[in-house]
ZATI-927030 format. One line per 8 residues: their letters; for each residue x, y, z of N, C-alpha, C, CB. Coordinates in Angstrom, 2 decimals. Glycine has a CB too. Example, Ala and Ser with C-alpha at 12.3 -4.5 7.8 and 13.67 -1.06 7.14 Angstrom:
! ZATI-927030
AS	13.19/-5.69/7.80/12.30/-4.50/7.80/13.20/-3.30/7.80/11.31/-4.47/9.05 ~ 12.85/-2.25/7.08/13.67/-1.06/7.14/12.90/0.03/7.87/14.08/-0.60/5.72 .
! end
This chain:
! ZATI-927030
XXXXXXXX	64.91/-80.30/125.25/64.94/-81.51/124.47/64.96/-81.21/122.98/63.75/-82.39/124.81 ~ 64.69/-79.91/123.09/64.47/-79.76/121.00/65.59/-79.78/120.45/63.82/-78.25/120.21 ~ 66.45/-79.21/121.07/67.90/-79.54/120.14/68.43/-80.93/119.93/69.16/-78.87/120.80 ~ 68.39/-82.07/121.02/68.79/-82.85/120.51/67.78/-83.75/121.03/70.06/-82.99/120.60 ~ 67.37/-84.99/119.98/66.19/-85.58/120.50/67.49/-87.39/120.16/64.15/-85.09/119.28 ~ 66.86/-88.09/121.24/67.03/-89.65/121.24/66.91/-90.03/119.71/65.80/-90.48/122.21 ~ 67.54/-91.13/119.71/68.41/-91.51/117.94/67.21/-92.00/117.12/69.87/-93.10/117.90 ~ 66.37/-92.48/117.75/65.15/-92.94/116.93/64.03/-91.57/116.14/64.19/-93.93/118.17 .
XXXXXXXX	64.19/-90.86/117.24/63.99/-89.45/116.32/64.49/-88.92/115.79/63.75/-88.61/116.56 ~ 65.69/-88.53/115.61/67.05/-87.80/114.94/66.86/-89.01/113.60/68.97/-87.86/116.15 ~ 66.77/-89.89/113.61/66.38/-90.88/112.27/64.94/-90.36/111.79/66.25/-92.75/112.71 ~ 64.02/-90.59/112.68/63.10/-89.97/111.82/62.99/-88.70/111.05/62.29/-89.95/112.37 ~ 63.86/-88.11/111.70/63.76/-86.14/110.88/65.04/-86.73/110.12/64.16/-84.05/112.25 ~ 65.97/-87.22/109.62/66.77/-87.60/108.81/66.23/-87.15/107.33/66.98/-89.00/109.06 ~ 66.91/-86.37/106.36/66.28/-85.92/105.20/65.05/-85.24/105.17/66.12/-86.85/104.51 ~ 64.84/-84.78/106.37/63.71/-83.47/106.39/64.26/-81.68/106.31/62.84/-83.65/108.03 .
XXXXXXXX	63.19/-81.13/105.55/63.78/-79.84/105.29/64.52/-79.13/106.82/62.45/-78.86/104.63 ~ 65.28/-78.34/106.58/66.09/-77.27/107.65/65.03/-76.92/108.03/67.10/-76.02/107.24 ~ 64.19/-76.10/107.58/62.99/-75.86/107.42/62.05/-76.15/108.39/62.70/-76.33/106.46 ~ 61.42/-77.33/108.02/60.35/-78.15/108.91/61.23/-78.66/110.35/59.71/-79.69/107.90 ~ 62.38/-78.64/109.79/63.01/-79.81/111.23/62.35/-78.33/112.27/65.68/-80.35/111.40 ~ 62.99/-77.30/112.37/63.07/-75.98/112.76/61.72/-75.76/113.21/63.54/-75.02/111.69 ~ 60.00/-75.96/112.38/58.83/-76.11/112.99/58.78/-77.23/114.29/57.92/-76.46/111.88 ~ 59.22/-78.50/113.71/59.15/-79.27/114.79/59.68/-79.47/116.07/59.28/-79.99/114.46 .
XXXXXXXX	61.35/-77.90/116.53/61.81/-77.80/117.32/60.22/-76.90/118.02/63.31/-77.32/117.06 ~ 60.18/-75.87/117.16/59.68/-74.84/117.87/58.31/-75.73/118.59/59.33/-73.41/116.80 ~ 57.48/-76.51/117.88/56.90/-76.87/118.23/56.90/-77.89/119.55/56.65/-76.97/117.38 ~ 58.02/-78.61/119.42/58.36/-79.62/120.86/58.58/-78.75/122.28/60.01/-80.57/120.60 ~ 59.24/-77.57/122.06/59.83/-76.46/122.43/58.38/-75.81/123.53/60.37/-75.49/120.88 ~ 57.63/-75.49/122.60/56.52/-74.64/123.02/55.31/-75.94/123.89/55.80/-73.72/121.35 ~ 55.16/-76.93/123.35/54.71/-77.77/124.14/55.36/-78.05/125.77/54.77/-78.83/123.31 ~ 56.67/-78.37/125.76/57.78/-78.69/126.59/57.14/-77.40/127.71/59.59/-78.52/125.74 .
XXXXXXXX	56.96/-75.60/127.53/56.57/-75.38/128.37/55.39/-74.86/129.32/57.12/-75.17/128.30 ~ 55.01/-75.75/128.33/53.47/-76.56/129.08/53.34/-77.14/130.20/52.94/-77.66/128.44 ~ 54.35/-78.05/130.12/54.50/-79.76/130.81/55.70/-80.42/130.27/53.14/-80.89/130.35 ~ 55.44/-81.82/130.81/56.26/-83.09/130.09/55.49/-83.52/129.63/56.97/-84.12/130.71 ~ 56.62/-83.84/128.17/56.06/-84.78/127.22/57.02/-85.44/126.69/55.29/-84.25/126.23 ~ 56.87/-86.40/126.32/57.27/-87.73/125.76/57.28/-87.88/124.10/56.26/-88.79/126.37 ~ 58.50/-88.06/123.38/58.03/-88.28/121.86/58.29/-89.73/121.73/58.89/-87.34/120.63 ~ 57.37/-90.58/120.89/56.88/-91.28/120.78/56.92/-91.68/119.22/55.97/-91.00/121.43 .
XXXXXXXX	58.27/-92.17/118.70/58.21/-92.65/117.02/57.50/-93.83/116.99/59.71/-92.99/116.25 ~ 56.79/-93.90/115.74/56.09/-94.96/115.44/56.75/-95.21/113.84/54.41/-94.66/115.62 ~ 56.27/-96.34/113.01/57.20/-96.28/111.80/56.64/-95.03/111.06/57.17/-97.72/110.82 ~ 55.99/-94.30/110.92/55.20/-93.30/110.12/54.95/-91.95/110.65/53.94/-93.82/109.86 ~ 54.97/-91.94/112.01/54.68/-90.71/112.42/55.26/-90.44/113.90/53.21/-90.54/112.31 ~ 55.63/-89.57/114.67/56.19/-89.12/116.02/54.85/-88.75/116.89/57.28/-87.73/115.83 ~ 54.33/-89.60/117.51/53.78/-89.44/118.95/53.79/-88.37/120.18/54.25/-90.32/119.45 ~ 53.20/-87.89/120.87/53.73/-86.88/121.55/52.73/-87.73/122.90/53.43/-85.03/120.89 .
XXXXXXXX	53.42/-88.03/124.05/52.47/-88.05/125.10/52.80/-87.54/126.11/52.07/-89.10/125.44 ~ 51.83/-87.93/127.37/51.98/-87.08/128.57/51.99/-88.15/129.40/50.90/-85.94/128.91 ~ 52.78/-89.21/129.36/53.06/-90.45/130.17/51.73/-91.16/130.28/53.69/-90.12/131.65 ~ 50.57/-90.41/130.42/49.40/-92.09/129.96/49.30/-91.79/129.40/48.17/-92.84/130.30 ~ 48.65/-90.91/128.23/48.38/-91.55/126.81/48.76/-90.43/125.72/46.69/-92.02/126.64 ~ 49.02/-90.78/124.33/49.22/-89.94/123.31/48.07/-88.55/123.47/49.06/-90.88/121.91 ~ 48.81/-87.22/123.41/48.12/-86.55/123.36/48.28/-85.61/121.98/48.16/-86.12/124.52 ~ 48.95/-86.01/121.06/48.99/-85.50/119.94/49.76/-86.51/118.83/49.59/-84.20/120.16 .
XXXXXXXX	49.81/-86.41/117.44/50.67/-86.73/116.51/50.84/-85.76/115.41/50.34/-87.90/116.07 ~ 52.49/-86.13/114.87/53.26/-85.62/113.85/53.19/-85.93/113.06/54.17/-85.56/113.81 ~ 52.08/-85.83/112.35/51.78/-87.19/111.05/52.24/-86.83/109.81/50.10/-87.60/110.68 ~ 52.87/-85.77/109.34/53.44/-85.28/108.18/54.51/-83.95/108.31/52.26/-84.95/107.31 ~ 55.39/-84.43/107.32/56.73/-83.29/107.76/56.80/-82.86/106.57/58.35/-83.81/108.37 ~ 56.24/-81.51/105.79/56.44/-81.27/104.29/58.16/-80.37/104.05/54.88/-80.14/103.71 ~ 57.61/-79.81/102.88/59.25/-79.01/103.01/58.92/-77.85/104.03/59.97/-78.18/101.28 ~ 57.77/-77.16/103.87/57.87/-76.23/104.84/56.32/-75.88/105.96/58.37/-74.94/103.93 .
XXXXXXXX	56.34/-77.19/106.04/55.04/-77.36/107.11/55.57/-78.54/107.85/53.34/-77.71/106.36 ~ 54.53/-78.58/109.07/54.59/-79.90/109.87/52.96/-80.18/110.34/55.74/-79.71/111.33 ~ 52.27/-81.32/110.21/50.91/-81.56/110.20/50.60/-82.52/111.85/50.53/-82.48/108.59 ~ 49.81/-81.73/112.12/49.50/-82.26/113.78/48.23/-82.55/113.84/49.76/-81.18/115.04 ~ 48.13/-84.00/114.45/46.71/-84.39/114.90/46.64/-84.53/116.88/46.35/-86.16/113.99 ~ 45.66/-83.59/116.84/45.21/-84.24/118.26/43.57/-84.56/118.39/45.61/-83.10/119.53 ~ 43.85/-85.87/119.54/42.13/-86.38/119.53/42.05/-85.57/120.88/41.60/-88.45/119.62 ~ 40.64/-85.16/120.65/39.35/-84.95/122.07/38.20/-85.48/121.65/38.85/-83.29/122.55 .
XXXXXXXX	37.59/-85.22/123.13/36.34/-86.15/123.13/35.19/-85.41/122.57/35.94/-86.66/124.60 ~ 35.41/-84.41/122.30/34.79/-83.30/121.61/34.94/-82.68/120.28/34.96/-82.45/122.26 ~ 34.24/-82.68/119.62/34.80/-81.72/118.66/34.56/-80.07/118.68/34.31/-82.20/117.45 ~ 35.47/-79.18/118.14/35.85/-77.70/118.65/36.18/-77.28/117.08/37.37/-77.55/119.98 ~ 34.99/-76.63/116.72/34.90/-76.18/115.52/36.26/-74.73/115.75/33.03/-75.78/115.14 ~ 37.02/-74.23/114.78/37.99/-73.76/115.62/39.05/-72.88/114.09/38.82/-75.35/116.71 ~ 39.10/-72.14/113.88/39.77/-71.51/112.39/41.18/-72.43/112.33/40.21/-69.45/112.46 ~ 41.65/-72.74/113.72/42.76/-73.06/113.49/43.42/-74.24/113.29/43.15/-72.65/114.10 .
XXXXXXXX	42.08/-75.18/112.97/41.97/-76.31/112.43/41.67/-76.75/110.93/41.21/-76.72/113.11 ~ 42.54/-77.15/110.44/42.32/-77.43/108.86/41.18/-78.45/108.89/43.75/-78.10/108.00 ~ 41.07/-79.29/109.69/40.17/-79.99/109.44/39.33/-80.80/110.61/40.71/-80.68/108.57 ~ 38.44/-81.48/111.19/37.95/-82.10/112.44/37.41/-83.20/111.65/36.87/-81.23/113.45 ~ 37.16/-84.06/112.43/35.98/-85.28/111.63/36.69/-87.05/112.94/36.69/-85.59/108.74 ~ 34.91/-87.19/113.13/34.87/-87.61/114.34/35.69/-89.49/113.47/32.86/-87.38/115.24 ~ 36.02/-89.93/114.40/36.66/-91.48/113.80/35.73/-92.16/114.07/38.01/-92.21/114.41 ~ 35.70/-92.77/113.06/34.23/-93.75/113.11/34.04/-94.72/114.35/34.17/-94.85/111.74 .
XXXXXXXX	33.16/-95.13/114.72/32.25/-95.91/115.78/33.54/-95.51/117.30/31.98/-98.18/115.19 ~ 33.64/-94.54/117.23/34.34/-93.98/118.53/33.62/-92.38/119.00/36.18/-93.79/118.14 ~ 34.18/-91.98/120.21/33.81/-90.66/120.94/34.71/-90.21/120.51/33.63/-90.45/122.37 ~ 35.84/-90.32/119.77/36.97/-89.42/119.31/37.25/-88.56/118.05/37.89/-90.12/119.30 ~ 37.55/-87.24/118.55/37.11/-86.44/117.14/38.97/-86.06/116.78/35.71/-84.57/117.50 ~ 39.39/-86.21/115.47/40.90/-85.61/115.42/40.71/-84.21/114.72/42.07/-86.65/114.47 ~ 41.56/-83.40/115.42/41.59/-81.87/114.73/42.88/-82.10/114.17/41.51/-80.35/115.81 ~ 43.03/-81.76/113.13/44.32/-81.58/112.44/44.92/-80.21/112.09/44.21/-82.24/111.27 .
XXXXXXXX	46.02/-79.82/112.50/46.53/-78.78/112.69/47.91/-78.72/111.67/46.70/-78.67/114.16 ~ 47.84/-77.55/110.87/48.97/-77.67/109.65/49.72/-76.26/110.39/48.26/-77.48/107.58 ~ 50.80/-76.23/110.86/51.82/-75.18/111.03/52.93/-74.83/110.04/52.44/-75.46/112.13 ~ 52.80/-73.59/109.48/53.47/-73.45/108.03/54.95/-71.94/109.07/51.69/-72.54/106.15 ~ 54.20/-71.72/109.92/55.31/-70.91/110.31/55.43/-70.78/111.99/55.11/-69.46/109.60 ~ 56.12/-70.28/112.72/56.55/-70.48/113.95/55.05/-69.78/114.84/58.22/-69.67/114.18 ~ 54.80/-68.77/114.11/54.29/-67.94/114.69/52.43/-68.36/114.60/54.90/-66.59/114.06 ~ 52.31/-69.60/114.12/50.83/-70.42/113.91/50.60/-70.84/115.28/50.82/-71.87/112.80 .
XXXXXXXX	51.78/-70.85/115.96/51.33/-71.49/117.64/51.12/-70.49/118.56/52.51/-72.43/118.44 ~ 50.28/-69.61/118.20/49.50/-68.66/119.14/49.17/-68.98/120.43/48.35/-68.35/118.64 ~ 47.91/-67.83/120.83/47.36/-67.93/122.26/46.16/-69.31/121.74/46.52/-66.07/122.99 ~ 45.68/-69.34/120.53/44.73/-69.86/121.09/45.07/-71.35/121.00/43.49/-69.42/120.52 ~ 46.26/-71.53/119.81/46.84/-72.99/119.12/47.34/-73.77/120.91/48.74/-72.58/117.61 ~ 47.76/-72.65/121.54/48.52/-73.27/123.07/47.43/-73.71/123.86/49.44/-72.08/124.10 ~ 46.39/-72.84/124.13/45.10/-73.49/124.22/44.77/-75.05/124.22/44.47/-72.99/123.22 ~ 44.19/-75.23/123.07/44.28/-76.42/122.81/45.52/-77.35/122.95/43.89/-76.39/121.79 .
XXXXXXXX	46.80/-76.77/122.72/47.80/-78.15/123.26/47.44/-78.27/125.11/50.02/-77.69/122.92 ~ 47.37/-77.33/125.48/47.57/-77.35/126.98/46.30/-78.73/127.25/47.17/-75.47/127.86 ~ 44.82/-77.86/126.62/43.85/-79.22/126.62/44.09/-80.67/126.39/42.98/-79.08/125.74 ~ 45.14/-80.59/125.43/45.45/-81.94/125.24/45.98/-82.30/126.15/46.10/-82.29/124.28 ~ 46.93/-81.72/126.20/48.10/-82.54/127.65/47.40/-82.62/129.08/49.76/-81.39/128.10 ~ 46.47/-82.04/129.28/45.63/-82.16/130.37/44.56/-83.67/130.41/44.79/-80.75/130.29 ~ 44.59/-84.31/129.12/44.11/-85.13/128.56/42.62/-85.42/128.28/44.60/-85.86/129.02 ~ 42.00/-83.54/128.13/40.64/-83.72/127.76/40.59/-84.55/127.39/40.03/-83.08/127.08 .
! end
């Protein structure tokens, strides 16, 4: 699916760096063989789910990064998280994940996607 994605996404990466588009293959890419997943545009950001519910978002496409949030019910103090912080009056904590190069989606970054898509 990373090469060519449905028109509502191909609009959303519209005027995004060669660059980032290229993180966000690798990244759909490396999820994809996980499982199935589903992308999911919203007006602001690309969705990622696993047919019941969002298990990640694309919430920022820089020139040469792409910024990922996923919620668990936990929080997982974790290096490879720029940041955690629980959402107010909920059990849901978002880790935000900044990928600046292909090679940020390690053993342990897959880890945690796999958790997600499993829908800790």
């Amino acid at each position: 699916m990373a090469s060519t994605y449905p028109p509502e996404i191909a609009v959303f990466l519209k005027g995004k760096s060669e660059y980032t588009i290229g993180l966000f293959n690798h990244f759909v890419t490396e999820y994809e063989k996980l499982g199935t997943i589903l992308l999911e545009p919203t007006k602001t950001m690309i969705g990622l789910s696993n047919g019941k519910k969002r298990i990640a978002w694309v919430t920022q496409f820089g020139k040469n990064f792409i910024h990922v949030v996923f919620p668990f019910h936990q929080e997982y103090e974790n290096l490879c998280f720029q940041k955690v912080g629980q959402v107010p009056g909920s059990h849901q904590f978002n880790h935000h994940f900044r990928m600046l190069y292909q090679e940020d989606i390690n053993k342990e970054v897959l880890g945690f996607m796999k958790l997600a898509l499993k829908g800790e």
